[in-house]
TORKOL-4160 file (C-alpha; in steps of 0.2 Angstrom, whole numbers, padded with zeros to 4 digits, m for minus):
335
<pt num="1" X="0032" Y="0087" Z="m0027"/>
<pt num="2" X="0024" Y="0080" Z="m0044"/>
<pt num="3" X="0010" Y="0073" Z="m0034"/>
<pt num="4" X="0007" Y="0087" Z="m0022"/>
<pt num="5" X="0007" Y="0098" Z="m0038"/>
<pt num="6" X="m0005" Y="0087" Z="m0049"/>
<pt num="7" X="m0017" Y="0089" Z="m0036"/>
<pt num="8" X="m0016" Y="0107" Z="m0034"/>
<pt num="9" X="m0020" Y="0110" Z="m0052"/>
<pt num="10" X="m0035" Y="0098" Z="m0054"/>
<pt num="11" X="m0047" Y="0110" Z="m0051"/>
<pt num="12" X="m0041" Y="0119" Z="m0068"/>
<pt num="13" X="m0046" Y="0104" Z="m0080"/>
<pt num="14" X="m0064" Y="0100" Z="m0076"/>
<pt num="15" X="m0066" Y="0087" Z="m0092"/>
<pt num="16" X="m0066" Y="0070" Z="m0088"/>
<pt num="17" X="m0051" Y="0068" Z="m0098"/>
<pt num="18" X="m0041" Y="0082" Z="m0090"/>
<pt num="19" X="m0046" Y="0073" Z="m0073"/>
<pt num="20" X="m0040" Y="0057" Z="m0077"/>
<pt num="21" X="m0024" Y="0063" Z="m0083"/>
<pt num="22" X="m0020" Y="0073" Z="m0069"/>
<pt num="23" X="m0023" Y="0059" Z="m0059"/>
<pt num="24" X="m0012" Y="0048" Z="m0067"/>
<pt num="25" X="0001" Y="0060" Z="m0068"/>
<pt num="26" X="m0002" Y="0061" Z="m0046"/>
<pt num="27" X="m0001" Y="0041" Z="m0049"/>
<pt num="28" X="0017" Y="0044" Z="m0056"/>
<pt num="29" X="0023" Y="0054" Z="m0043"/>
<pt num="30" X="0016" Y="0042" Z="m0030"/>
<pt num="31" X="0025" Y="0028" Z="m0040"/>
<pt num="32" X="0043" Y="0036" Z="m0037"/>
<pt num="33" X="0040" Y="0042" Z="m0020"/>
<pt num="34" X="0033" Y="0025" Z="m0010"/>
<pt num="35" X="0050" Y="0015" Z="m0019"/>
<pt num="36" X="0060" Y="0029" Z="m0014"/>
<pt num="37" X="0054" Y="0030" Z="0004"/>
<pt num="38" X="0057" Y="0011" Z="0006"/>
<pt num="39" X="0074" Y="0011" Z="0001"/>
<pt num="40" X="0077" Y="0024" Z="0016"/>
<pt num="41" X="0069" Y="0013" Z="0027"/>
<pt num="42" X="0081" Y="m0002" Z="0022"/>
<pt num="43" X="0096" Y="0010" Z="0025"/>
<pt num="44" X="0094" Y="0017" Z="0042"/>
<pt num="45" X="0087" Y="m0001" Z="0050"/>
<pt num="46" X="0092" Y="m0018" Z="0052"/>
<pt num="47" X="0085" Y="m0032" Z="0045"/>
<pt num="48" X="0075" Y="m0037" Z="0061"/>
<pt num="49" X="0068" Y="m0019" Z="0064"/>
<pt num="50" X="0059" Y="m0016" Z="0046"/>
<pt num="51" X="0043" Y="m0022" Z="0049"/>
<pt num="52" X="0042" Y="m0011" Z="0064"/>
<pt num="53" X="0048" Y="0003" Z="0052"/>
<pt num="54" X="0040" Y="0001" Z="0037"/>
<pt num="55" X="0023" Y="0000" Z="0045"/>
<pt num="56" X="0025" Y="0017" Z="0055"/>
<pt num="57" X="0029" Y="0024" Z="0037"/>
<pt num="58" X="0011" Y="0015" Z="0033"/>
<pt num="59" X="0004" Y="0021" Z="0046"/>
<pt num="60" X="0007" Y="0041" Z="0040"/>
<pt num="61" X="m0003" Y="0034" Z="0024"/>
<pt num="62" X="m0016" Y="0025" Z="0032"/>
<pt num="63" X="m0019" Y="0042" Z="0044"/>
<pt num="64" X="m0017" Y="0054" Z="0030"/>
<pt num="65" X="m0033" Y="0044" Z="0019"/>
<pt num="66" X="m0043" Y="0044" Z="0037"/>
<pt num="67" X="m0042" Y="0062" Z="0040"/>
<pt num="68" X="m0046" Y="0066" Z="0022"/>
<pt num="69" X="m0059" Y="0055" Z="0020"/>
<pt num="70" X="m0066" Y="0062" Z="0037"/>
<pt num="71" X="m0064" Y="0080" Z="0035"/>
<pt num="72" X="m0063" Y="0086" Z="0016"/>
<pt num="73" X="m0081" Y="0084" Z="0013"/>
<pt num="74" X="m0087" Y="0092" Z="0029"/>
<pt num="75" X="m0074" Y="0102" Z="0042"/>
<pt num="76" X="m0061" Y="0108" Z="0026"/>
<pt num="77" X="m0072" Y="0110" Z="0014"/>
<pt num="78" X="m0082" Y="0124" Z="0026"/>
<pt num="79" X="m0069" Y="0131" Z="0030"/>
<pt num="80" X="m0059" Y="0134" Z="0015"/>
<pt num="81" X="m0076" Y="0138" Z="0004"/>
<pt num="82" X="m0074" Y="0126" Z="m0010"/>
<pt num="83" X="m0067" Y="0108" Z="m0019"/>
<pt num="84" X="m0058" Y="0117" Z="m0028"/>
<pt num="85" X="m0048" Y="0129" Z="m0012"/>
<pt num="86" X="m0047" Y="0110" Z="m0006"/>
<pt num="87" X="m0038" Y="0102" Z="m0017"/>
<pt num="88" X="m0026" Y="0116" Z="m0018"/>
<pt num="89" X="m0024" Y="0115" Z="m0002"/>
<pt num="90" X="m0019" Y="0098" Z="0000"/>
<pt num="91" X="m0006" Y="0099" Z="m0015"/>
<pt num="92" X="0002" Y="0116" Z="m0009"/>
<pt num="93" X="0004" Y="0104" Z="0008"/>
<pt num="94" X="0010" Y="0090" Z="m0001"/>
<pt num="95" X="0021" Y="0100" Z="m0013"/>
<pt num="96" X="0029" Y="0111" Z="0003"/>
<pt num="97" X="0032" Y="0094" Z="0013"/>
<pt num="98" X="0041" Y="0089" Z="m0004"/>
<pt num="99" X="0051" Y="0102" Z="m0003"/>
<pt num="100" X="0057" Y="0100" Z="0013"/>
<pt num="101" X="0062" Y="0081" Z="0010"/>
<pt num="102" X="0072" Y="0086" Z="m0004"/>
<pt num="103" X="0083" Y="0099" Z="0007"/>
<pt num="104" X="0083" Y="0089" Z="0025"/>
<pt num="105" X="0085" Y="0070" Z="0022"/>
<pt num="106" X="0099" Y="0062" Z="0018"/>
<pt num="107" X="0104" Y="0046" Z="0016"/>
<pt num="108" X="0116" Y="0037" Z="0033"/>
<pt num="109" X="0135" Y="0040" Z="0032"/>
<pt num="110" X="0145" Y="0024" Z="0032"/>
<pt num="111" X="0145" Y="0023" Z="0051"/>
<pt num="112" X="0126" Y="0025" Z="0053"/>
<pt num="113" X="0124" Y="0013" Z="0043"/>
<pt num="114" X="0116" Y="m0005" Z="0048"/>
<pt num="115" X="0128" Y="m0020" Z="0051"/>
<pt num="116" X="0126" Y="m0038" Z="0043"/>
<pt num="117" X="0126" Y="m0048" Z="0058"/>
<pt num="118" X="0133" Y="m0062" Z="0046"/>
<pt num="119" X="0149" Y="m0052" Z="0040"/>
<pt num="120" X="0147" Y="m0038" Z="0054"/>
<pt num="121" X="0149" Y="m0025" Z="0040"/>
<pt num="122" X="0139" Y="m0009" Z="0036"/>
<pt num="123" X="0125" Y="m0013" Z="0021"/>
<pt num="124" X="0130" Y="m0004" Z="0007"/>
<pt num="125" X="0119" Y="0007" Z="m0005"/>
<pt num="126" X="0114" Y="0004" Z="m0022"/>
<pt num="127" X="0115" Y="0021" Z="m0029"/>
<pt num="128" X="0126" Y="0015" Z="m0041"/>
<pt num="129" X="0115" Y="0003" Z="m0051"/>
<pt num="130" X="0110" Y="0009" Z="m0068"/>
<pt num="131" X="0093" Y="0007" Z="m0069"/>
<pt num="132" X="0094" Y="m0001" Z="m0087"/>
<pt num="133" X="0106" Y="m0016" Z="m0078"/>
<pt num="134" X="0091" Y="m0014" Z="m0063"/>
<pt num="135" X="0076" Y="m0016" Z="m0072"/>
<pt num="136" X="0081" Y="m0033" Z="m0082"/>
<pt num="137" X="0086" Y="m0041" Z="m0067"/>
<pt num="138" X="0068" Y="m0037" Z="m0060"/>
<pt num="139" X="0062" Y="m0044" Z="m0074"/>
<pt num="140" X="0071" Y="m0059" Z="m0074"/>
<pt num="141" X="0068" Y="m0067" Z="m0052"/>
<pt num="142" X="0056" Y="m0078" Z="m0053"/>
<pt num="143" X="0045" Y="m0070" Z="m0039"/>
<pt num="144" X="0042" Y="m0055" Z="m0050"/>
<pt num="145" X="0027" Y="m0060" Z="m0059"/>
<pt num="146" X="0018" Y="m0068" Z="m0044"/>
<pt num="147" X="0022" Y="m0054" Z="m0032"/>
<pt num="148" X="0016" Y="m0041" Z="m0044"/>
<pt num="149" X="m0001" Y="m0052" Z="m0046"/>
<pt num="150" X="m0003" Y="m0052" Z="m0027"/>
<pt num="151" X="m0002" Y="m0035" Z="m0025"/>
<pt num="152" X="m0012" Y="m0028" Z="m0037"/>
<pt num="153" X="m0026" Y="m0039" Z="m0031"/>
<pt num="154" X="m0023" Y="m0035" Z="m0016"/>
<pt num="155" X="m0027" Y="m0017" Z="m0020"/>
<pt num="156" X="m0042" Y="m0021" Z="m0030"/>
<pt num="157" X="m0049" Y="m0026" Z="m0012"/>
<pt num="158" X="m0043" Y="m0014" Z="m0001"/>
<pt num="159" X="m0039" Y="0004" Z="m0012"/>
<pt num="160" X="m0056" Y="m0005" Z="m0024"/>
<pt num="161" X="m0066" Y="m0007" Z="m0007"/>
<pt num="162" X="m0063" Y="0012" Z="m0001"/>
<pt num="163" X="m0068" Y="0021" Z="m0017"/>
<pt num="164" X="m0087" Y="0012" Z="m0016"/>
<pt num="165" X="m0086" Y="0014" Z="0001"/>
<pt num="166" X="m0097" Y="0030" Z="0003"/>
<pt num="167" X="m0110" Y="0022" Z="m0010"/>
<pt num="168" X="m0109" Y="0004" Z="0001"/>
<pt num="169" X="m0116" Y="0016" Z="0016"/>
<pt num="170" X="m0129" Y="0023" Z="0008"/>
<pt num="171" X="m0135" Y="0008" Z="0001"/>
<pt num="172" X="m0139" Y="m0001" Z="0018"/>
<pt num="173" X="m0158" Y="0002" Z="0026"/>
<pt num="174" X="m0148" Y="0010" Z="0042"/>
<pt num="175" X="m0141" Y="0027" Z="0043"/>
<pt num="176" X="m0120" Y="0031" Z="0041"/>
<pt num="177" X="m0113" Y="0044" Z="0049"/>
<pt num="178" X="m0102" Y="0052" Z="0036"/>
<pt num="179" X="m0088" Y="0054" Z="0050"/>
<pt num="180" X="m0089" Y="0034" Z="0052"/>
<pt num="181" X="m0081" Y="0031" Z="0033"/>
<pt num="182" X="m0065" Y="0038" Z="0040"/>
<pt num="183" X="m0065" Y="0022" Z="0052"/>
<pt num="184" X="m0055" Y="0012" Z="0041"/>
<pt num="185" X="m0045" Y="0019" Z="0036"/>
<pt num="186" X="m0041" Y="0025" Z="0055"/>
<pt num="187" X="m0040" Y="0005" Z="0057"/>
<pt num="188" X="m0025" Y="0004" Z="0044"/>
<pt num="189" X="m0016" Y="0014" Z="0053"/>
<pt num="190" X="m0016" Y="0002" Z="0068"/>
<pt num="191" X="m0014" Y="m0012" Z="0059"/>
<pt num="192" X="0002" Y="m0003" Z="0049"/>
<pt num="193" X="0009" Y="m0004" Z="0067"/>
<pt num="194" X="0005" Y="m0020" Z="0073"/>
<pt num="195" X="0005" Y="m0034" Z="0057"/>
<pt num="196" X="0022" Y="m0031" Z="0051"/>
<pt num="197" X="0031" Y="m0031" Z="0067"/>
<pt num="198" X="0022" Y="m0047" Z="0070"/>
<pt num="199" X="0030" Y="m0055" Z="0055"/>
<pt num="200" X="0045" Y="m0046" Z="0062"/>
<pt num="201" X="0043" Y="m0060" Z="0076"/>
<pt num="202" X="0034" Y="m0075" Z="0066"/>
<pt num="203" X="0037" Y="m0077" Z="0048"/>
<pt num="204" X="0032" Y="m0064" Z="0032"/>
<pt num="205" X="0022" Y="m0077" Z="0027"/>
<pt num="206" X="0010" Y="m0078" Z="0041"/>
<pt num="207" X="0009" Y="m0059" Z="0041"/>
<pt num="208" X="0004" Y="m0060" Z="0021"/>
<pt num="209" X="m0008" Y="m0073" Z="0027"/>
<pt num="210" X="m0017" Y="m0063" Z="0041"/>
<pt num="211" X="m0019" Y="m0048" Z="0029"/>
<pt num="212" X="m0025" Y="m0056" Z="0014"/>
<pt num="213" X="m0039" Y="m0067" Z="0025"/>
<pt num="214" X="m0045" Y="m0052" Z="0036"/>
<pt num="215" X="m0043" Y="m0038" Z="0023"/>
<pt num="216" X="m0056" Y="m0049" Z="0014"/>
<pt num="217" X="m0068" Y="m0056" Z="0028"/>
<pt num="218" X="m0069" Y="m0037" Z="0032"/>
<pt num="219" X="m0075" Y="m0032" Z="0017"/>
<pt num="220" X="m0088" Y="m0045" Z="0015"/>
<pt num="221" X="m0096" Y="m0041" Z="0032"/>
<pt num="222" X="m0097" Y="m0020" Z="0026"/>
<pt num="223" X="m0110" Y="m0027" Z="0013"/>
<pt num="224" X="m0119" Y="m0042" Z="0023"/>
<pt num="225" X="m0120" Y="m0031" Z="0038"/>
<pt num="226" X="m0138" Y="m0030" Z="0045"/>
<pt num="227" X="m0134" Y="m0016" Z="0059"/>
<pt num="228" X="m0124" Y="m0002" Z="0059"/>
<pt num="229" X="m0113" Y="m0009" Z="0074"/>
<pt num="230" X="m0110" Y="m0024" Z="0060"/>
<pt num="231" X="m0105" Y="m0012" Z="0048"/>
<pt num="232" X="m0094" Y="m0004" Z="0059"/>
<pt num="233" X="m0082" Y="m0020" Z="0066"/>
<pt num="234" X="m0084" Y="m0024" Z="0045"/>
<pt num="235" X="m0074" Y="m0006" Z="0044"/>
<pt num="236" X="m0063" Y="m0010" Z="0057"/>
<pt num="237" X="m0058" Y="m0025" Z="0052"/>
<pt num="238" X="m0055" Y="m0023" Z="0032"/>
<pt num="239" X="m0046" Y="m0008" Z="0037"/>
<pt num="240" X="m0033" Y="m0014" Z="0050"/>
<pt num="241" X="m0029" Y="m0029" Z="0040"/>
<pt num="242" X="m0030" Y="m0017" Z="0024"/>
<pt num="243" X="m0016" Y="m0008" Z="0031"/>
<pt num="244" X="m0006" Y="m0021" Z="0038"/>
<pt num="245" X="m0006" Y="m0031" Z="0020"/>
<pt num="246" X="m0001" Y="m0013" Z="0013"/>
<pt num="247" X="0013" Y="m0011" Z="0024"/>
<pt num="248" X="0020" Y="m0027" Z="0021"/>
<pt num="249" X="0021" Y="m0024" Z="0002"/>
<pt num="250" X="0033" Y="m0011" Z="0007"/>
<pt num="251" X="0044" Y="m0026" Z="0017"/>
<pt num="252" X="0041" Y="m0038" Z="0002"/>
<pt num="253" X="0054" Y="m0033" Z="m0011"/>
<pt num="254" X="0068" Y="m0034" Z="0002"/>
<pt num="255" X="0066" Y="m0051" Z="0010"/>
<pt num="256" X="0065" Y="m0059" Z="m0009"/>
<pt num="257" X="0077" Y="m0073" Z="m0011"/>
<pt num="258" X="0080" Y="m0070" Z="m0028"/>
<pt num="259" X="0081" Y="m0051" Z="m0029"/>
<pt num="260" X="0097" Y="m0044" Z="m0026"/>
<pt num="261" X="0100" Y="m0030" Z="m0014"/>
<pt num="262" X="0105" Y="m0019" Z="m0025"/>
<pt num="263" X="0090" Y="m0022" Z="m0036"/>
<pt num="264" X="0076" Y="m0018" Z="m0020"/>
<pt num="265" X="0074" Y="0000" Z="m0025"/>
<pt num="266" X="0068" Y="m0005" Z="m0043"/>
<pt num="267" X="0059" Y="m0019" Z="m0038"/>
<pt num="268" X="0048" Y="m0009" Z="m0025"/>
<pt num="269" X="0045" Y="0004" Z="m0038"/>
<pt num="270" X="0039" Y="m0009" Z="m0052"/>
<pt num="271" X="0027" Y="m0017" Z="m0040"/>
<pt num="272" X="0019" Y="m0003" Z="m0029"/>
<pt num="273" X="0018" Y="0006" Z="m0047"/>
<pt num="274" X="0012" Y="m0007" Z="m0057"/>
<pt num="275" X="0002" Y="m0014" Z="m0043"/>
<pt num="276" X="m0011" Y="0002" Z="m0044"/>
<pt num="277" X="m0016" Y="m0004" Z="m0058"/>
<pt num="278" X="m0027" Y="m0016" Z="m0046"/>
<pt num="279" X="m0034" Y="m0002" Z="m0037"/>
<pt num="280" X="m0042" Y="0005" Z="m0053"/>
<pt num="281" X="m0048" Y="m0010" Z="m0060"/>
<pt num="282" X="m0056" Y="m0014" Z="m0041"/>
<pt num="283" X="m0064" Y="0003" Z="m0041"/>
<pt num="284" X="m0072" Y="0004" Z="m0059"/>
<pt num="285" X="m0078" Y="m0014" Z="m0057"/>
<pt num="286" X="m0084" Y="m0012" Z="m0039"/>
<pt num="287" X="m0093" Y="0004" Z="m0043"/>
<pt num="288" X="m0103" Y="m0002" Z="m0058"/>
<pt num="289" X="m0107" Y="m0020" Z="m0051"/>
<pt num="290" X="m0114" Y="m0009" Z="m0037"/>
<pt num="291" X="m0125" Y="0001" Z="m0051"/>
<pt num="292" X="m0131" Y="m0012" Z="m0059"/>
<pt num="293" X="m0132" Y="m0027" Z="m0045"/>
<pt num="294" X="m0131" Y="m0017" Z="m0028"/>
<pt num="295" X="m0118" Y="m0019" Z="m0013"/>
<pt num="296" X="m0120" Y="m0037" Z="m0012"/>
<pt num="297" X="m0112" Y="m0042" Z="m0029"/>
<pt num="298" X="m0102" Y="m0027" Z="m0029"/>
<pt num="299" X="m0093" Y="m0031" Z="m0012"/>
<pt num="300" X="m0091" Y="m0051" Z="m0019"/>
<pt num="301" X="m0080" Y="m0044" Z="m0034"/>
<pt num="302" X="m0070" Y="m0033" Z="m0024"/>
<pt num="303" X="m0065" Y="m0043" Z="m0010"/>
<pt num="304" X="m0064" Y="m0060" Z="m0019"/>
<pt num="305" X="m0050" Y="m0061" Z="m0029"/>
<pt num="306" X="m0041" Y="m0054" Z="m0014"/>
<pt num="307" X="m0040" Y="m0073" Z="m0008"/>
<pt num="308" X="m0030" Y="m0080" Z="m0025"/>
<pt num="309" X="m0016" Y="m0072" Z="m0014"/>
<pt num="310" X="m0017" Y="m0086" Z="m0004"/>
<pt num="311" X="m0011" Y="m0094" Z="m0019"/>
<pt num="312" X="0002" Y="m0082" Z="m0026"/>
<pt num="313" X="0011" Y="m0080" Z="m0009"/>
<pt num="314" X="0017" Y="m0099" Z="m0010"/>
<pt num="315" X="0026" Y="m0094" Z="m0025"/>
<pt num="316" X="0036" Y="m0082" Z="m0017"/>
<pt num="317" X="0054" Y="m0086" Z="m0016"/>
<pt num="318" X="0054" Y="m0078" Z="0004"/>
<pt num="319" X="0070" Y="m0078" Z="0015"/>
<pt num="320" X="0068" Y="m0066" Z="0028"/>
<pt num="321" X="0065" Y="m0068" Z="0045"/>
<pt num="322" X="0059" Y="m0086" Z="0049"/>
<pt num="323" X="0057" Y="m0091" Z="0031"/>
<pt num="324" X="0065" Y="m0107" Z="0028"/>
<pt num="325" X="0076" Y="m0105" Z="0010"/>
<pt num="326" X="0066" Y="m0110" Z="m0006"/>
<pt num="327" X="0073" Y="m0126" Z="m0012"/>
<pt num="328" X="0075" Y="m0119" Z="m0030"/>
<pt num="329" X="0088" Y="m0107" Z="m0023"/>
<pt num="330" X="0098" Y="m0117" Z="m0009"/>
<pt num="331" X="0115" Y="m0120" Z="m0013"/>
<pt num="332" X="0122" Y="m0135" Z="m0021"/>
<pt num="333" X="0130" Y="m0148" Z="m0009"/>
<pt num="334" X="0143" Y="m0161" Z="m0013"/>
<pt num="335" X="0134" Y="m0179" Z="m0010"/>
């Protein structure tokens, strides 16, 4: 509802400064709802169904951004008049849906609940945790600081790569249709579906692995491509694996070795939060390397440090589904 709100008002602060406050105040709401929405995920599926969840929870972002970037500038904007009715608009939606949430979901009864096939017990919930016992044990897991690195270079690339996008189409000697921008984000919704139930198969590694390498690769070919058609799979292609790497970001937290249970909620919250970070750093960058350079230096310092994940993703103490356990943390044996 904060966020639905914040972006109903923005039309009343027209300063720049009133702008960026009103869009960090939307950041803040975003940052409780994302770690919120993951923990009901994690308690109405089993361990082998939550990349198949997660993603089609990724997927109502991935489609949300495609239809918006498709039809505010052009279908909604005619018919409501003005950016101003449209922003209203979409926060009135956002702040009703809210509203909803808040009167319909629930979390599952003990029954509903999904059993540990180890004990054969109902997962508990973690409402209990005080958030000042949560935090500092966040804090303190070893994967903590190299997840958050991963992911908020990961959204310099992928959130950094879609605010230049409309300048990267109008800077190539060919002609974008304005409807083709919504084509990635259209991809991410695929790949939502697709990457994390194929880690649910494989391993979470190789799903971090695929998204890191394709998210870039993607965007490199948007602002080498010589031909529209080029530009296109280049959309296609950063988008899809975009998603996928974004929806596995909402898997991440739960299949740490080193972060409790109990502690998943928090953890989700300080790294999809926190993480954002990347996306503004990506976009300010992207945007003036592209005044000052043009699209080919500009998409190099989007989508390259997207590849030091490559790196951080070894750090990660994983243990989910086909992860073997991190040395550090295997228990001590008798000789």
């Amino acid at each position: 509802m904060l966020t639905g709100v914040a972006t109903a008002i923005r039309f009343t602060v027209p300063t720049l400064t009133g702008q960026i406050a009103i869009s960090l105040l939307a950041t803040l709401g975003m940052g409780v709802v994302n770690p919120n929405l993951i923990k009901v995920i994690t308690e109405w599926f089993p361990t082998h169904q939550l990349g198949l969840a997660q993603g089609v929870l990724m997927s109502g972002n991935t489609l949300g951004i495609a239809l918006a970037l498709s039809l505010s500038g052009g279908v909604v904007l005619n018919v409501v008049g003005n950016w101003q009715s449209v922003f209203l608009l979409y926060g009135g939606l956002t702040a009703a849906f809210g509203l909803v949430w808040l009167l319909f979901v629930r979390s599952p009864r003990e029954g509903e609940r999904p059993t540990n096939v180890e004990t054969g017990m109902p997962f508990t919930s973690s409402d209990q945790v005080p958030f000042r016992e949560s935090l500092p044990a966040v804090l303190r897991s070893p994967s903590t600081p190299w997840a958050l690195a991963l992911i908020g270079l990961a959204y310099w690339s992928a959130l950094g790569s879609l605010a230049v996008l409309p300048e990267y189409a109008g800077a190539h000697t060919f002609s974008v249709p304005e409807y083709l921008i919504g084509a990635s984000p259209l991809a991410s919704t695929a790949g939502a579906l697709l990457l994390p139930p194929l880690s649910d198969r494989y391993t979470r590694r190789l799903g971090l692995y695929l998204g890191i390498l394709g998210l870039t690769f993607g965007i490199i070919v948007v602002g080498f491509a010589p031909a529209i058609s080029v530009f296109l799979l280049g959309l296609v292609v950063s988008g899809f694996f975009g998603g996928g790497l974004a929806a596995m970001f909402y898997i991440l937290p739960g299949e740490l070795a080193d972060i409790d249970p109990n502690h998943v909620g928090t953890m989700s919250g300080f790294l999809l939060t926190l993480g954002q970070l990347g996306s503004v750093v990506g976009s300010i960058l992207g945007a003036e390397a592209m005044a000052a350079y043009g699209i080919r230096a500009s998409v190099l310092i989007v989508a390259g440090p997207c590849l030091l994940g490559l790196l951080l993703v070894t750090r990660l103490h994983l243990d989910g589904h086909g992860e073997t356990e991190h040395p550090d943390l295997a228990p001590a044996t008798d000789d």
